[in-house]
Every structure is written in C-alpha cells, then in structure tokens.
C-alpha positions as CSV (number, residue, x, y, z in Angstrom):
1,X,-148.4,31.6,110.5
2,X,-146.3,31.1,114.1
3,X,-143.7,34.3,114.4
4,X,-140.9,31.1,114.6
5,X,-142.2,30.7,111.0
6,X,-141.4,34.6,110.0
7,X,-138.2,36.4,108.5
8,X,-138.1,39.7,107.9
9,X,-137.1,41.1,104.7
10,X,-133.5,41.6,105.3
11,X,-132.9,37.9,106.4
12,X,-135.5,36.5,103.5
13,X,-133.1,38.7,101.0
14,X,-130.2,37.3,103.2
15,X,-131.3,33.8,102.4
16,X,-132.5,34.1,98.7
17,X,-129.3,36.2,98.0
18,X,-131.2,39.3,96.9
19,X,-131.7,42.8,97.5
20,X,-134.3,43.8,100.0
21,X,-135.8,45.3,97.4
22,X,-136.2,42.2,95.2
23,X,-138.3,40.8,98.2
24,X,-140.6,44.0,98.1
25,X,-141.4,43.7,95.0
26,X,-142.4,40.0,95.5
27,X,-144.6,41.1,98.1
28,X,-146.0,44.6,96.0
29,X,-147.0,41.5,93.1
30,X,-148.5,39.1,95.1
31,X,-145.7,36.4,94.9
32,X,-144.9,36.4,98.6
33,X,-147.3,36.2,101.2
34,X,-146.7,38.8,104.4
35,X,-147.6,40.2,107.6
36,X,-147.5,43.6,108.6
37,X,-145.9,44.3,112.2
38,X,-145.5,47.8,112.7
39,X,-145.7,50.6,110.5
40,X,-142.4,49.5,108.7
41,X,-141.9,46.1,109.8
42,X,-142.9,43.5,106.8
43,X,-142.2,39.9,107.6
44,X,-142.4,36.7,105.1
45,X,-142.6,33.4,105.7
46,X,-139.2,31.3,105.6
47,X,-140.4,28.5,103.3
48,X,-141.4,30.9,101.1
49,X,-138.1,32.7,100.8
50,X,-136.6,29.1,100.8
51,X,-138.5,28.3,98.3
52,X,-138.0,31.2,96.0
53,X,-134.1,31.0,96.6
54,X,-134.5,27.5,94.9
55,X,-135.9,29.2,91.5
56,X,-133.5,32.1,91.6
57,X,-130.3,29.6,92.3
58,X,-131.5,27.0,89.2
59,X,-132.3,30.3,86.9
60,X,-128.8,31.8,88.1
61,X,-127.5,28.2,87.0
62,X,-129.5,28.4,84.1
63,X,-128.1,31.9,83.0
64,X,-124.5,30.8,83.6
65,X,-125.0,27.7,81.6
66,X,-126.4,29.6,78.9
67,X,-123.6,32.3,79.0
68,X,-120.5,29.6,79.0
69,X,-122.1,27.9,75.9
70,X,-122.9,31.4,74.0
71,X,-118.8,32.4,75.1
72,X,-117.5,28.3,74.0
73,X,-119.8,29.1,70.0
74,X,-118.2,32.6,69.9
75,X,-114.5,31.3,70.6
76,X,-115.1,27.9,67.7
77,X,-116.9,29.9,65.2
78,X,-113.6,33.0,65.9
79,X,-111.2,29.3,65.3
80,X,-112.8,28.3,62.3
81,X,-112.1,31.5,60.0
C-alpha cells in the first residue's frame, strides 16, 4: 500500500460515519486491513473504509426502512379497532 492510499482512523471513521472505535474493532476482527506507524498511529486503507461506509449506509437505509414500515403497521392496526 502507497501512504497516498492510507487514512488514519479518525478520517476512515470520518468517512464511514463512525466512531473511531467502530474502526478498531474492524481492525481487532480482521475486517480491515492496517499498518502500524508508530506506537499509536494505525492507518487503513481508503477503499477499504469506502467500501465499508457503503455497507453501513445501505444497512442504516435498511434499518430506517424497516423502522417506518414497523411505525406505518402499528399506526393501521391502532385505526382498525
């Protein structure tokens, strides 16, 4: 990986919309590759935080979705009684 490739943490959470933390724990599971700078400087590749923000943006839609249709059956079953 070129350094013009890397992110660090803050700006992959900054991009996905996370927590820092949320990236950690990506990296502590194996889901994000890293490289180690210093000792506490953790950098990710950019496509890969790109590509994660992709999955947490369609299961955020997802969620939403899910919520507005559980709200719209709770408000027709409350008009039908």
């Amino acid at each position: 990986m070129k350094l013009e490739d890397l992110v660090t943490v803050n700006e992959a959470a900054e991009i996905v919309g996370v927590h820092p933390r949320t990236i950690h724990k990506r990296i502590e599971d194996g889901k994000m590759e890293h490289v180690v700078i210093g000792p506490r400087m953790l950098m990710v590749s950019r496509a890969d935080a790109v590509a994660y923000a992709s999955t947490v943006s369609n299961r955020s839609k997802r969620k939403r979705a899910e919520a507005a249709a559980a709200k719209a059956k709770t408000r027709r079953s409350s008009r039908s009684r």
